[in-house]
C-alpha positions in Angstrom: 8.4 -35.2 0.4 11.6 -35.3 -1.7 13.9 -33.3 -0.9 14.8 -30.2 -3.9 18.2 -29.4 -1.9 20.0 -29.9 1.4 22.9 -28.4 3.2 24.8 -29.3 6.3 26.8 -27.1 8.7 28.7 -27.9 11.6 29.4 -25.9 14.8 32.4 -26.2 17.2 32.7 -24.5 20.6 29.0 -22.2 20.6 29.2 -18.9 19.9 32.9 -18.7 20.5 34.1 -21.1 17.8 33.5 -22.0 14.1 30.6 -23.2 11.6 31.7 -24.7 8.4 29.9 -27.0 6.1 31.3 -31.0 5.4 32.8 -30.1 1.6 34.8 -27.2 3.9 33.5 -24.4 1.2 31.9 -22.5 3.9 33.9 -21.6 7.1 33.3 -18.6 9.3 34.7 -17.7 12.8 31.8 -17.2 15.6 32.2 -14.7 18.4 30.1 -13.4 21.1 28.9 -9.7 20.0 30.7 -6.9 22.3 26.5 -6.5 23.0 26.2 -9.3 24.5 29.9 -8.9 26.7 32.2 -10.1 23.7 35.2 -8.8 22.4 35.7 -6.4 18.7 36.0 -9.2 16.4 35.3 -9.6 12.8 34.3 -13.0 13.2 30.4 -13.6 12.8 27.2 -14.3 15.0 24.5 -16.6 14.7 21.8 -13.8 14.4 23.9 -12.2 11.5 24.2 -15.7 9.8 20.3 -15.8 10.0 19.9 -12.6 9.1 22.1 -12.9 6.2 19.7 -16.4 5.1 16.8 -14.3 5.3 17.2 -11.3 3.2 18.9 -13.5 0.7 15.6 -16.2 0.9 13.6 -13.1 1.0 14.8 -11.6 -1.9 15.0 -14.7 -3.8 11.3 -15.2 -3.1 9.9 -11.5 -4.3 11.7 -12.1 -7.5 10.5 -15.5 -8.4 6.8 -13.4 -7.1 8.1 -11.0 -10.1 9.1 -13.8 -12.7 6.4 -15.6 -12.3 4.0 -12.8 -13.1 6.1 -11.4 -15.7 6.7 -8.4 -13.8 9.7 -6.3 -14.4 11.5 -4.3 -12.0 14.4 -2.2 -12.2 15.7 -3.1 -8.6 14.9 -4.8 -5.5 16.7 -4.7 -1.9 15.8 -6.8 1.3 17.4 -5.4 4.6 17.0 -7.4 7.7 17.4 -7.0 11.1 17.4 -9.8 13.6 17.5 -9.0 17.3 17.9 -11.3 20.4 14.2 -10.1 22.5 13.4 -11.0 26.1 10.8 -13.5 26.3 7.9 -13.7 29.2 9.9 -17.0 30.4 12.6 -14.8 31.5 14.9 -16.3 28.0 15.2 -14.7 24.8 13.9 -15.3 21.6 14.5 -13.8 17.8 12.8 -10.9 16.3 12.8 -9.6 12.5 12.7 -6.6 11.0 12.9 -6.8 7.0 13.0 -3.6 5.1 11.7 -4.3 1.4 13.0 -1.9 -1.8 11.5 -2.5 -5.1 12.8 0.3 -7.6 10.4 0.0 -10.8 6.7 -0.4 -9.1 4.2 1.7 -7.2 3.5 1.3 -3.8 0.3 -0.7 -4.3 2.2 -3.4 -6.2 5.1 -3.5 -4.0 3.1 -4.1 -1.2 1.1 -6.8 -3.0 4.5 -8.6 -4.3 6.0 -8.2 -0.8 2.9 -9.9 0.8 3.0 -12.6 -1.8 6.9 -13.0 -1.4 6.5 -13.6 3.0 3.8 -16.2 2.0 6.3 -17.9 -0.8 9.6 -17.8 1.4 10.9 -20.8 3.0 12.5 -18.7 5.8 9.3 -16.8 6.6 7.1 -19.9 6.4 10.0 -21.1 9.3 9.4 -18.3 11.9 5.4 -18.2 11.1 4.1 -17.6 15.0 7.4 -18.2 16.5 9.3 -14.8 15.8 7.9 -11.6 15.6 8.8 -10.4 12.2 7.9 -6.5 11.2 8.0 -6.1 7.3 8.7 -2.6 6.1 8.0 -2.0 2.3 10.2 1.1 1.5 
């Protein structure tokens, strides 16, 4: 399959180093969370970074939903929460929580264009039965 777009990012030294992409237009400091025995930092983690793709893909996806039915809305918000979760192999794994606003519709359709938006986004079609993911539709 041909590929629409494609982006690479590199990582030095783990989650106490950098990611930045080949053209060096995106560059971010990584640190540990104090959570997980790290130091205050404003540097960046890797489950914000995924958290940050998601609710952008997320959104992205409920309003192409919306475009493509012709249906306006006056706003919509995508909130999510990614958490590191023991696993029953004694590792961890991800876990989502996305919190879905749509200012303009009522409830009925919002739940109907958030279903259709998890079954349209790349990112949710990713973590299909490997990540919990909990979608709230406010």
């Amino acid at each position: 399959m041909k590929s629409l777009y494609e982006t690479t990012v590199i990582n030095t030294g783990g989650r106490q180093g950098a990611v930045y992409s080949e053209d060096h237009i995106f560059y971010l400091d990584v640190a540990k969370p104090q959570a997980l025995g790290g130091e205050a930092t404003t540097a960046t983690n890797p489950e914000q970074l995924f958290a940050a793709g998601y609710s952008a893909c997320f959104n992205s996806a409920l309003e192409m939903v919306l475009e493509r039915d012709k249906v306006e809305v006056e706003k919509s918000e995508v909130k999510a929460t990614i958490a590191l979760v023991g696993d029953k192999d004694g590792g961890v794994k991800l876990a989502a929580k996305l919190e879905v606003e749509i200012i303009g519709l009522d409830d009925e359709k919002k739940r109907e264009y958030v279903d259709k938006a998890h079954h349209f986004c790349p990112y949710s079609k990713a973590v299909k039965d490997s990540i919990d993911v909990e979608i709230t539709v406010l």
